[in-house]
N, C-alpha and C positions, 0 to 999 in steps of 0.2 A: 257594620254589624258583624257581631264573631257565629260563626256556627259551632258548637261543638259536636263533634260526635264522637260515639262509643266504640270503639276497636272492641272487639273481641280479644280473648289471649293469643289466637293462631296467628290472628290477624298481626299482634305486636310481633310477635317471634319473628314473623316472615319478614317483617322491617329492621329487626334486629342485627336479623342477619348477615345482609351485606355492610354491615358494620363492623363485625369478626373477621370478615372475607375479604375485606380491601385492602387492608397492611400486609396480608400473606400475597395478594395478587399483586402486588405493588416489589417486595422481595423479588419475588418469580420472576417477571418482567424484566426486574435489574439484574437479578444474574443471567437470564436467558441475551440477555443485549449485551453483556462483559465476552469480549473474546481473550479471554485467555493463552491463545496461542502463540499471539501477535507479539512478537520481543521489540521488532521494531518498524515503523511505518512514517516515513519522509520523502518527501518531496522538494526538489531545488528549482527554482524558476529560472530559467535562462534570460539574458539581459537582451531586451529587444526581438525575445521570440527568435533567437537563431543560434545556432551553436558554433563557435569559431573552431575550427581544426586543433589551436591550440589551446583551449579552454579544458579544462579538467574538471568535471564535477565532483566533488569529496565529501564522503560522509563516513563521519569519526564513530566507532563502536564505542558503546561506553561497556564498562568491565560487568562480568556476570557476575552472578553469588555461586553457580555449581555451571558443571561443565553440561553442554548443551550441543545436540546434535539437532542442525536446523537445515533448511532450505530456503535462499533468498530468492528472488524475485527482482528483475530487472523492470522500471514504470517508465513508461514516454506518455506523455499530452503533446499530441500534434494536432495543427490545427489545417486547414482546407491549401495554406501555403506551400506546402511540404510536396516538392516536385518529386518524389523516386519512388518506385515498386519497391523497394524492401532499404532496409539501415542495416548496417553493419555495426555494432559496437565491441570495445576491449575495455572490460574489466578486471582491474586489477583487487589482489585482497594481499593487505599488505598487517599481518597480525605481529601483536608483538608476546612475550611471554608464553609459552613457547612461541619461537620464531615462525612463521607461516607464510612464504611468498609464492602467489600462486595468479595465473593472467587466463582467463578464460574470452574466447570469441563469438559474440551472440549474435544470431541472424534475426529478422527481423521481416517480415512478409506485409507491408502493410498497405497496400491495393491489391487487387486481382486484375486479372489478362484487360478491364475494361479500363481501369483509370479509381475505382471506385474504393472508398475505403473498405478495410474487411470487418471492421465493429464501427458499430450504431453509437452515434453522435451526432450533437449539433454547433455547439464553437469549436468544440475542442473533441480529439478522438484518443482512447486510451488504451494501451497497449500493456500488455504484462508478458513478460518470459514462463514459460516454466520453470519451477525452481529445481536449483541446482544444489549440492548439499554445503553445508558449512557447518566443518566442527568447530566452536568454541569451547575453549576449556576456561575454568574458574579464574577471574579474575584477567583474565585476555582481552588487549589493548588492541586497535590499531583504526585504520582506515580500508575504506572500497571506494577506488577511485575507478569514473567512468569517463570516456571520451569516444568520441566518433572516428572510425577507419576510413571514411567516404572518401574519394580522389576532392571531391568542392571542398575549398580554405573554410567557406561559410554555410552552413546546410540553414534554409529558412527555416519555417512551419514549426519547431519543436519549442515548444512552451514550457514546461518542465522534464527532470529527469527524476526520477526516485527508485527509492529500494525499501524493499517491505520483506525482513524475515519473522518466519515462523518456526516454532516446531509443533 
Protein backbone atom coordinates (compact mmCIF):
# COMPACT_ATOMS: atom_id res chain seq x y z
CA UNK A 1 0.00 0.00 0.00
CA UNK A 2 1.26 3.50 -1.39
CA UNK A 3 1.01 6.47 0.98
CA UNK A 4 0.96 9.69 -0.75
CA UNK A 5 1.69 12.65 0.71
CA UNK A 6 1.66 16.44 -0.01
CA UNK A 7 5.03 18.39 0.02
CA UNK A 8 4.50 21.88 0.34
CA UNK A 9 6.41 24.18 -2.34
CA UNK A 10 9.33 24.90 0.37
CA UNK A 11 9.24 21.57 1.16
CA UNK A 12 9.96 20.73 -2.83
CA UNK A 13 12.55 23.46 -3.24
CA UNK A 14 14.52 22.26 -0.26
CA UNK A 15 14.89 18.74 -2.21
CA UNK A 16 15.46 20.31 -5.26
CA UNK A 17 18.13 21.68 -4.18
CA UNK A 18 20.81 19.43 -3.64
CA UNK A 19 20.07 18.38 -7.18
CA UNK A 20 21.68 21.83 -8.48
CA UNK A 21 24.51 21.50 -5.93
CA UNK A 22 25.99 17.99 -6.57
CA UNK A 23 27.47 18.52 -10.15
CA UNK A 24 29.10 21.93 -8.92
CA UNK A 25 30.38 19.81 -5.75
CA UNK A 26 31.42 17.06 -7.81
CA UNK A 27 33.74 19.70 -10.25
CA UNK A 28 35.16 21.18 -6.85
CA UNK A 29 36.21 18.01 -5.51
CA UNK A 30 37.97 17.12 -8.83
CA UNK A 31 39.88 20.06 -9.15
CA UNK A 32 40.65 20.42 -5.65
CA UNK A 33 42.22 16.46 -5.83
CA UNK A 34 44.23 17.48 -9.42
CA UNK A 35 47.80 18.59 -8.42
CA UNK A 36 48.85 20.52 -10.83
CA UNK A 37 52.35 20.99 -9.92
CA UNK A 38 53.39 17.50 -10.24
CA UNK A 39 55.42 17.22 -13.89
CA UNK A 40 56.54 14.00 -12.77
CA UNK A 41 56.11 11.15 -10.11
CA UNK A 42 57.97 7.47 -10.39
CA UNK A 43 59.07 4.95 -8.75
CA UNK A 44 61.48 1.97 -9.75
CA UNK A 45 61.43 -1.34 -7.79
CA UNK A 46 64.69 -2.78 -7.04
CA UNK A 47 65.03 -6.63 -7.94
CA UNK A 48 64.93 -8.67 -4.81
CA UNK A 49 64.64 -5.63 -2.39
CA UNK A 50 68.53 -4.82 -2.63
CA UNK A 51 70.60 -2.48 -4.48
CA UNK A 52 73.74 -3.94 -6.18
CA UNK A 53 76.73 -1.22 -6.15
CA UNK A 54 76.64 -1.47 -9.75
CA UNK A 55 73.08 -1.15 -10.50
CA UNK A 56 71.95 2.22 -11.77
CA UNK A 57 68.53 3.39 -11.43
CA UNK A 58 67.21 5.54 -14.65
CA UNK A 59 64.60 7.68 -15.37
CA UNK A 60 64.03 9.16 -18.84
CA UNK A 61 62.56 13.08 -18.91
CA UNK A 62 60.03 13.21 -21.45
CA UNK A 63 60.40 16.84 -23.48
CA UNK A 64 58.26 19.79 -21.95
CA UNK A 65 56.05 22.25 -24.15
CA UNK A 66 57.63 25.64 -22.24
CA UNK A 67 60.76 25.97 -20.23
CA UNK A 68 60.24 25.20 -16.65
CA UNK A 69 62.05 25.84 -13.42
CA UNK A 70 61.31 22.80 -10.99
CA UNK A 71 62.67 21.07 -7.91
CA UNK A 72 63.07 17.16 -7.91
CA UNK A 73 62.87 15.03 -5.03
CA UNK A 74 65.04 12.07 -4.38
CA UNK A 75 62.18 8.70 -2.89
CA UNK A 76 63.59 5.49 -1.12
CA UNK A 77 61.08 2.68 0.23
CA UNK A 78 63.09 0.72 2.77
CA UNK A 79 62.03 -1.78 4.43
CA UNK A 80 62.99 -3.03 8.45
CA UNK A 81 66.21 -5.02 6.46
CA UNK A 82 68.03 -1.91 5.76
CA UNK A 83 71.28 -2.25 8.22
CA UNK A 84 72.85 1.74 8.29
CA UNK A 85 72.02 4.98 10.08
CA UNK A 86 72.10 7.02 6.96
CA UNK A 87 72.46 6.19 2.64
CA UNK A 88 74.53 8.16 0.74
CA UNK A 89 73.47 8.49 -2.90
CA UNK A 90 74.85 10.31 -6.50
CA UNK A 91 72.63 11.55 -8.82
CA UNK A 92 73.32 12.18 -11.90
CA UNK A 93 71.22 14.69 -14.47
CA UNK A 94 72.28 14.05 -17.75
CA UNK A 95 69.94 16.77 -20.05
CA UNK A 96 70.10 16.98 -23.67
CA UNK A 97 69.23 20.14 -25.81
CA UNK A 98 70.66 22.40 -24.28
CA UNK A 99 73.40 20.13 -22.96
CA UNK A 100 73.27 19.92 -19.00
CA UNK A 101 75.68 17.50 -17.17
CA UNK A 102 75.41 17.97 -13.69
CA UNK A 103 76.09 14.96 -10.38
CA UNK A 104 74.81 15.93 -7.13
CA UNK A 105 75.54 13.94 -3.49
CA UNK A 106 72.61 13.28 -1.27
CA UNK A 107 72.76 12.28 2.31
CA UNK A 108 70.39 10.49 3.84
CA UNK A 109 69.65 10.22 7.88
CA UNK A 110 67.44 7.23 8.25
CA UNK A 111 67.62 5.97 12.00
CA UNK A 112 68.31 7.92 14.90
CA UNK A 113 71.24 7.41 17.77
CA UNK A 114 68.72 4.19 18.85
CA UNK A 115 68.45 2.02 15.75
CA UNK A 116 64.86 3.31 15.16
CA UNK A 117 63.49 4.44 11.82
CA UNK A 118 63.00 8.44 11.70
CA UNK A 119 59.40 8.14 9.64
CA UNK A 120 56.35 6.23 10.46
CA UNK A 121 55.77 3.07 8.68
CA UNK A 122 54.84 -0.35 8.65
CA UNK A 123 56.42 -2.80 5.61
CA UNK A 124 57.93 -0.26 4.10
CA UNK A 125 59.42 3.23 5.34
CA UNK A 126 59.68 6.31 3.01
CA UNK A 127 62.09 8.81 2.59
CA UNK A 128 62.04 11.97 0.42
CA UNK A 129 65.17 14.56 -0.14
CA UNK A 130 64.58 18.08 -0.17
CA UNK A 131 64.27 19.29 -3.59
CA UNK A 132 66.87 20.60 -5.32
CA UNK A 133 66.35 23.00 -8.43
CA UNK A 134 66.19 21.79 -12.08
CA UNK A 135 65.91 23.90 -14.91
CA UNK A 136 64.27 22.59 -17.95
CA UNK A 137 63.88 24.39 -20.94
CA UNK A 138 61.25 23.70 -23.82
CA UNK A 139 61.49 20.64 -25.44
CA UNK A 140 64.64 19.17 -23.21
CA UNK A 141 65.56 15.57 -23.27
CA UNK A 142 67.49 13.36 -21.10
CA UNK A 143 67.86 11.04 -18.14
CA UNK A 144 68.51 11.12 -13.81
CA UNK A 145 70.28 8.35 -13.15
CA UNK A 146 70.67 7.19 -9.46
CA UNK A 147 73.03 4.71 -7.71
CA UNK A 148 74.28 4.05 -4.16
CA UNK A 149 78.13 5.44 -2.79
CA UNK A 150 77.93 2.95 0.23
CA UNK A 151 81.53 0.90 0.76
CA UNK A 152 78.67 -2.72 0.72
CA UNK A 153 78.69 -4.34 -3.09
CA UNK A 154 74.96 -5.05 -1.90
CA UNK A 155 72.90 -2.75 0.49
CA UNK A 156 69.53 -4.93 1.53
CA UNK A 157 66.32 -3.35 2.83
CA UNK A 158 65.65 -0.80 -0.25
CA UNK A 159 62.54 -1.67 -2.20
CA UNK A 160 62.24 1.16 -4.63
CA UNK A 161 63.99 4.19 -5.72
CA UNK A 162 62.00 7.17 -7.33
CA UNK A 163 61.89 10.92 -8.27
CA UNK A 164 59.14 13.20 -8.06
CA UNK A 165 59.44 16.76 -9.76
CA UNK A 166 57.58 19.72 -9.19
CA UNK A 167 57.27 23.20 -9.94
Amino acid sequence: MRVKTKLNQKQRKSLRMPKKILPFLAVVLLLASCDRSTLMHSYQPLKNKCWDRTDTVKFVLPPLPQDENCNMLIGLRLNNNFPYEQLVLQVEQNLQHPTVHKIDTIYYKTTDQDGNFTVKGVHFFQYETQGFPLHLKKGQTGEIRIRHLMHREVLPGIVDVGIHIIH
